[in-house]
C-alpha positions as CSV (number, residue, x, y, z in Angstrom):
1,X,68.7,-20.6,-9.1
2,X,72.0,-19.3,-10.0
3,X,72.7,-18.1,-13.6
4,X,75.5,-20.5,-13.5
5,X,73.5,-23.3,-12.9
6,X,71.0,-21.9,-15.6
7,X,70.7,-23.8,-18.8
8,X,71.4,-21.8,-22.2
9,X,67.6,-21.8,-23.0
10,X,66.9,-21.4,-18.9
11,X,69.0,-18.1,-19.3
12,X,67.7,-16.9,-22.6
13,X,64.2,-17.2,-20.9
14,X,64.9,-15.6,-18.5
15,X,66.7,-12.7,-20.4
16,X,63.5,-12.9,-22.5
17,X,61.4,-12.3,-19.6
18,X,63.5,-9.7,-18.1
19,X,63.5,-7.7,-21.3
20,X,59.6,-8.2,-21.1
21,X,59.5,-7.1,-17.5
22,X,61.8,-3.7,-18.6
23,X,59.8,-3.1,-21.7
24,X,56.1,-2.6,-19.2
25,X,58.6,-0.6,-16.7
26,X,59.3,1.4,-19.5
27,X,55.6,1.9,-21.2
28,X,53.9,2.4,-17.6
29,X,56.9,5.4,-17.1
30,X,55.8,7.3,-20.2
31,X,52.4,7.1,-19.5
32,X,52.9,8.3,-16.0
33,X,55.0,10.9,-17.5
34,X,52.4,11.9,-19.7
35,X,49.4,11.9,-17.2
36,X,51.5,14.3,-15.2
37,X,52.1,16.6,-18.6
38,X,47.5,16.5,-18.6
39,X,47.3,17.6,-14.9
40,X,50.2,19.9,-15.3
41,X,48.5,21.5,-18.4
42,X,44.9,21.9,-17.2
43,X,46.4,23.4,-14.0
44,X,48.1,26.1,-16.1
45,X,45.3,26.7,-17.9
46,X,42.7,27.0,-15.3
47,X,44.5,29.3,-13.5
48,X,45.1,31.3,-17.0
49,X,42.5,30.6,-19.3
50,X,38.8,31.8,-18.9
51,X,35.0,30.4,-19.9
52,X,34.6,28.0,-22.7
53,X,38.3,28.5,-23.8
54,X,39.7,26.3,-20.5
55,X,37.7,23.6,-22.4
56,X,39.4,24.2,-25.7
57,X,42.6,24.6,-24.4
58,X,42.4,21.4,-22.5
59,X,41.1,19.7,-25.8
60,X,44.0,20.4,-27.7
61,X,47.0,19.5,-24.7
62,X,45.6,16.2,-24.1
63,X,45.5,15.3,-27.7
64,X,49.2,16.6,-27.9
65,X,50.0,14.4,-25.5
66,X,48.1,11.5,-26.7
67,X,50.7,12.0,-29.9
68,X,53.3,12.2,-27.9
69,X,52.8,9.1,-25.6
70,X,51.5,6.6,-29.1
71,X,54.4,8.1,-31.2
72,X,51.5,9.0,-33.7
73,X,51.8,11.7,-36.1
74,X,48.3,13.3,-35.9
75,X,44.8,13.3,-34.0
76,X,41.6,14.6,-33.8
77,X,39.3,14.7,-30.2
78,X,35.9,15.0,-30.3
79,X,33.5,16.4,-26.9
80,X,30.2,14.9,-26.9
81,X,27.0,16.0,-25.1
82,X,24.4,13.5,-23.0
83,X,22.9,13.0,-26.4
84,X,25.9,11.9,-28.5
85,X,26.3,15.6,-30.2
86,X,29.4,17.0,-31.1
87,X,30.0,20.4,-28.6
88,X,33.6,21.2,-29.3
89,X,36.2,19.6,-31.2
90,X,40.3,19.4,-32.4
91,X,40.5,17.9,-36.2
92,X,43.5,16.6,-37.1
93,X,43.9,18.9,-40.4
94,X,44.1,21.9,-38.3
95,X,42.5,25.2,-38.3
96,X,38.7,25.0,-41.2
97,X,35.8,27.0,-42.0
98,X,32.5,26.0,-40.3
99,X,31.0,24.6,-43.1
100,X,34.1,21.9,-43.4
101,X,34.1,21.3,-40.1
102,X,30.9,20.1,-39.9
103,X,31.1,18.2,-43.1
104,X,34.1,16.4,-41.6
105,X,32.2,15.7,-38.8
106,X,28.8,14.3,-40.0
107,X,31.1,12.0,-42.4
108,X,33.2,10.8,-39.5
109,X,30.6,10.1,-37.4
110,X,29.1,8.5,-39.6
111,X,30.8,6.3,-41.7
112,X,34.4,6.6,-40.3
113,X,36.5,5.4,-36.8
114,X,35.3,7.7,-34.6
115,X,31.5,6.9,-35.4
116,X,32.6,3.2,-34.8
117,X,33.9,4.0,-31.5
118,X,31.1,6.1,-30.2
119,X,28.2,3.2,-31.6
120,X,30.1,0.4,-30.5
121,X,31.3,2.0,-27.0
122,X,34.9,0.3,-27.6
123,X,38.4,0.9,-28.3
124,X,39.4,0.7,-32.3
125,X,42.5,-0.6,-33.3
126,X,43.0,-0.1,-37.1
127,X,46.4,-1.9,-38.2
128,X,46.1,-0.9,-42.1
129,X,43.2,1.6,-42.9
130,X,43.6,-0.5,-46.5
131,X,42.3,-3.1,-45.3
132,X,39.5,-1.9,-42.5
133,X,36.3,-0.6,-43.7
134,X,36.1,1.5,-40.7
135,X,38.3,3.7,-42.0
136,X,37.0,6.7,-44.3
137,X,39.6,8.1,-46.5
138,X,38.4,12.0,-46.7
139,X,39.0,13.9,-50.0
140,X,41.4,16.1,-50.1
141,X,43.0,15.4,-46.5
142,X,46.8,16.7,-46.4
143,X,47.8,13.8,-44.6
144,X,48.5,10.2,-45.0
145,X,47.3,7.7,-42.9
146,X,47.9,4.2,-42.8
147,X,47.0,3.2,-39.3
148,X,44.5,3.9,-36.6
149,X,44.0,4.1,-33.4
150,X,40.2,5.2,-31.8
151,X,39.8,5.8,-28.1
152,X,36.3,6.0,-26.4
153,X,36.6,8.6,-23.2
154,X,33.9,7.8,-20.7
155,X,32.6,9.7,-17.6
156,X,30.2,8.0,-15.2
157,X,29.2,5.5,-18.2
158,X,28.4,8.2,-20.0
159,X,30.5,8.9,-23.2
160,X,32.4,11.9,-22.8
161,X,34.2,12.0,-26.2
162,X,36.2,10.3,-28.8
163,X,39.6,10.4,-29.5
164,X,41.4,9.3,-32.9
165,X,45.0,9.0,-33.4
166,X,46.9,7.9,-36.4
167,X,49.9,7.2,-38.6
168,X,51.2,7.4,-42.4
169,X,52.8,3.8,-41.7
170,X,50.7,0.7,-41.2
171,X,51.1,-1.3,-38.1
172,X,51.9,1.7,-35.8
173,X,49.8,0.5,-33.1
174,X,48.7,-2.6,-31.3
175,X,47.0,-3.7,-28.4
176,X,49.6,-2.6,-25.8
177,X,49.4,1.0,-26.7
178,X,45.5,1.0,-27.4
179,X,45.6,-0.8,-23.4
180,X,48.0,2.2,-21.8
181,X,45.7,4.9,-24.0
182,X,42.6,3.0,-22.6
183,X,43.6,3.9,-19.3
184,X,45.3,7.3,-20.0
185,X,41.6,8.0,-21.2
186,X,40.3,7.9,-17.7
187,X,42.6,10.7,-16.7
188,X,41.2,12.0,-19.6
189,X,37.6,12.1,-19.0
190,X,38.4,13.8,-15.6
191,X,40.2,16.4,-16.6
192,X,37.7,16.9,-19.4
193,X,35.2,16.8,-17.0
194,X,36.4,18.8,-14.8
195,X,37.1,21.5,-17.2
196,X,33.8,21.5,-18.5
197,X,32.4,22.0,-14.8
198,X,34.6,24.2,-13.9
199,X,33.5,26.1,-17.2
200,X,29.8,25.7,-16.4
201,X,30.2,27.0,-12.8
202,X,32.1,30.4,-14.0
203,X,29.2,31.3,-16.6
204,X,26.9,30.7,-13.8
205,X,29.2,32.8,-11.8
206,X,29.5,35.4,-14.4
207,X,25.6,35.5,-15.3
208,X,24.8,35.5,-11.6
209,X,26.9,38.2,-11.1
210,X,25.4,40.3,-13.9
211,X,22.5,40.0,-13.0
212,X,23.0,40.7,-9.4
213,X,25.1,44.7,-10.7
214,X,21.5,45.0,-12.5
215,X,19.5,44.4,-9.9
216,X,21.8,46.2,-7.8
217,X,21.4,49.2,-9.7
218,X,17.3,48.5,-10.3
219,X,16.8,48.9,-6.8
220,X,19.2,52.1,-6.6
221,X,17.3,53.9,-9.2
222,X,14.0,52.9,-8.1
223,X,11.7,55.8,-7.7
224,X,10.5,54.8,-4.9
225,X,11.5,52.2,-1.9
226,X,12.3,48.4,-2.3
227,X,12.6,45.7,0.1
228,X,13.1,42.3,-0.1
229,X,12.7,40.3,3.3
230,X,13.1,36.8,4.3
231,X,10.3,34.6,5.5
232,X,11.1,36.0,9.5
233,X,11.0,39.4,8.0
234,X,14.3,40.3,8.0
235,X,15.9,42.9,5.7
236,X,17.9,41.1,2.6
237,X,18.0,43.7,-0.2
238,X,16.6,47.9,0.6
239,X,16.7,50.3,-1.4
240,X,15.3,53.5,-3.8
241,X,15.7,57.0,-4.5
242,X,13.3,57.5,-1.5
243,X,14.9,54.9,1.2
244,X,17.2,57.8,2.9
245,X,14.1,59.3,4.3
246,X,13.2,56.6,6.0
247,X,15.7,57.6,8.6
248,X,18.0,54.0,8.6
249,X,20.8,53.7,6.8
250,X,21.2,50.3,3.9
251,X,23.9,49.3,6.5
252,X,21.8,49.2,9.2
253,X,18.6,47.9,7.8
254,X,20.5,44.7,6.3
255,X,20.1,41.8,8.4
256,X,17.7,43.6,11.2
257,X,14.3,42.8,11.6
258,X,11.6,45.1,9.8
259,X,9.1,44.7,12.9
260,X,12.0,46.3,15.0
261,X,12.7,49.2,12.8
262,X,9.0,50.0,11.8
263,X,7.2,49.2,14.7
264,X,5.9,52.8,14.4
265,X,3.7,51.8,11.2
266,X,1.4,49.1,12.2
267,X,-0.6,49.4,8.8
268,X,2.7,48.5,7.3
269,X,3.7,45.5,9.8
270,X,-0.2,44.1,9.2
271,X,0.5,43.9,5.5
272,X,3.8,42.4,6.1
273,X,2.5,39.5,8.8
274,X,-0.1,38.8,6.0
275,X,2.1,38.2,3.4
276,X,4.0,36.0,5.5
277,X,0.9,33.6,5.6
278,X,1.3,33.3,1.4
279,X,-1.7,35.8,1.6
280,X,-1.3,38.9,-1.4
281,X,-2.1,42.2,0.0
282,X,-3.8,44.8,-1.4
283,X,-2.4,48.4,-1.2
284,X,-1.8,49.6,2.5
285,X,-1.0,53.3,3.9
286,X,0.6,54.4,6.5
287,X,3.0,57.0,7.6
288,X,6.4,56.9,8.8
289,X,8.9,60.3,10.4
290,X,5.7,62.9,9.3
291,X,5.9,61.3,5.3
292,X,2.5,59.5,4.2
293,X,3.3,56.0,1.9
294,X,1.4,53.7,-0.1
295,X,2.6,50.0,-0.2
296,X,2.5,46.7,-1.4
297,X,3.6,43.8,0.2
298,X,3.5,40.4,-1.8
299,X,4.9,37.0,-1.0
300,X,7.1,35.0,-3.3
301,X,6.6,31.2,-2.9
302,X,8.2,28.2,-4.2
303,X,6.6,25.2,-5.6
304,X,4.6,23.9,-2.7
305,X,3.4,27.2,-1.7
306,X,5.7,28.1,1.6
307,X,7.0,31.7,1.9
308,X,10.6,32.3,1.1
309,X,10.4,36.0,0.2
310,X,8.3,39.0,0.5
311,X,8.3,41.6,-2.1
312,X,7.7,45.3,-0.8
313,X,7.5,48.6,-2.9
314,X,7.0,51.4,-1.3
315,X,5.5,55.1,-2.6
316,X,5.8,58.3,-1.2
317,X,2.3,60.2,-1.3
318,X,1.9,64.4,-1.3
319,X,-0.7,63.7,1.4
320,X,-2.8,61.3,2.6
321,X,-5.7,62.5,4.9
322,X,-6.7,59.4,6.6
323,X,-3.9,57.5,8.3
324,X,-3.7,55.4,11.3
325,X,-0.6,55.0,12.6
């Protein structure tokens, strides 16, 4: 149809709808403008930021802009554990002690928005906090606020956090806006996610890595000589203040079989094979290039008893008068 052939109140429908059609155009823009400013921001800071600050950071760049995509004029975005505790947080007042932070927190999540959102597992539109009783009016909070909006943040079903925004003028936000943060809380919960994986995996990194320089430099400085082989007997981890006179270098004892190298100390290889079966040893010596040695080989097991590992130290003796070799 032709707008000539429209009818005044044909046209101004249509305008209507038009205006309608531009107005969601609009809206689904921003948000896409904004989910691009989260993925943008966590990629900066995961490539800048390090351990438990990533999380942190992330925190408070998607709350910014949360602000900035509801036009509200301050937030507050809570991280939640698998049992519904508070791990790290962005209040909307800003920088506290301790002690008022978790004062804040206990009243909130108790009486207030957020700790309606996270019981009732739903969005939270407050039009007039006057006229809500979910709202809790703090003392002494710098700000005023006369409307609400809360924002569950799931993961997997499981509630990842809860986000508040608000505004010192009633009737700031309605159901369209609590519908586009619904779903900008989805990238949300990702990148929150993500972060805190990503977090998780670098202290795991970092502790693993700690303790492998200690261990590292246990087996260096042991007075004696350490091996650790796998479950076909083959050289892992060697070392000790003694290990050079065993005649092998740590480069070439890594990775080669130990019933290659020593075949010349069958006492030893015995102990060894035993092990293997899960059996403990008891001490064994032998000699090897002139040098008498006292060892111990042990296996190390995992839950259903099957040999990943065997343990063997290794003591130089002065002299040992019986030796079969």
């Amino acid at each position: 149809m032709s707008i000539d052939s429209q009818s005044p109140d044909e046209l101004l429908q249509s305008i209507h709808h038009h205006r309608q059609e531009l107005e969601t155009l609009r809206a689904e823009t921003a948000m896409l403008t904004v989910h691009n400013q989260i993925l943008k921001n966590f990629v900066s800071l995961a490539s800048t930021s390090a351990g438990w600050l990533i999380v942190k950071a992330t925190l408070q760049k998607t709350l910014e802009a949360a602000i900035k995509q509801t036009q509200a004029a301050q937030g507050s975005l809570f991280l939640l554990d698998s049992q519904g505790h508070v791990t790290e947080s962005i209040l909307a007042r800003g920088a506290t002690t301790r002690v008022q932070r978790e004062e804040i927190l206990g009243q909130v999540l108790d009486k207030g928005l957020a700790g309606w959102v996270k019981e009732n597992r739903q969005t939270g539109l407050v039009t007039d906090t006057l006229k809500d009783f979910r709202w809790l009016k703090l003392p002494d909070e710098p700000y005023e606020v006369r409307s609400a909006l809360g924002i569950p943040i799931f993961w997997g079903g499981v509630l990842l956090g809860v986000m508040t925004l608000m505004h010192p003028l009633p009737g700031q936000f309605n159901e369209g806006i609590a519908h586009g943060m619904e779903k900008t809380a989805e990238l949300i919960a990702l990148v929150l996610n993500t972060a805190k994986v990503y977090t998780e995996r670098k202290q795991v990194e970092d502790e693993l890595r700690t303790r492998d320089e200690l261990f590292g430099q246990l087996i260096l400085n042991f007075p004696g000589i350490l091996w650790v082989l796998d479950n076909q007997g083959n050289f892992l981890v060697c070392g000790g203040l003694a290990f050079p006179n065993l005649g092998v270098s740590l480069e070439e004892s890594l990775g080669r079989s130990v019933f290659d190298l020593y075949a010349i100390a069958p006492n030893l290889l015995t102990a060894i094979n035993e092990a293997l079966t899960g059996q403990g040893v008891e001490a064994v010596n032998f000699k090897l290039h002139g040098l008498n040695y006292q060892g111990w080989c042990s296996p190390i097991c995992d839950g259903q008893g099957r040999v990943l590992r065997i343990l063997c130290i290794l003591h130089p003796l002065p002299s040992l008068p019986k030796t079969v070799v």
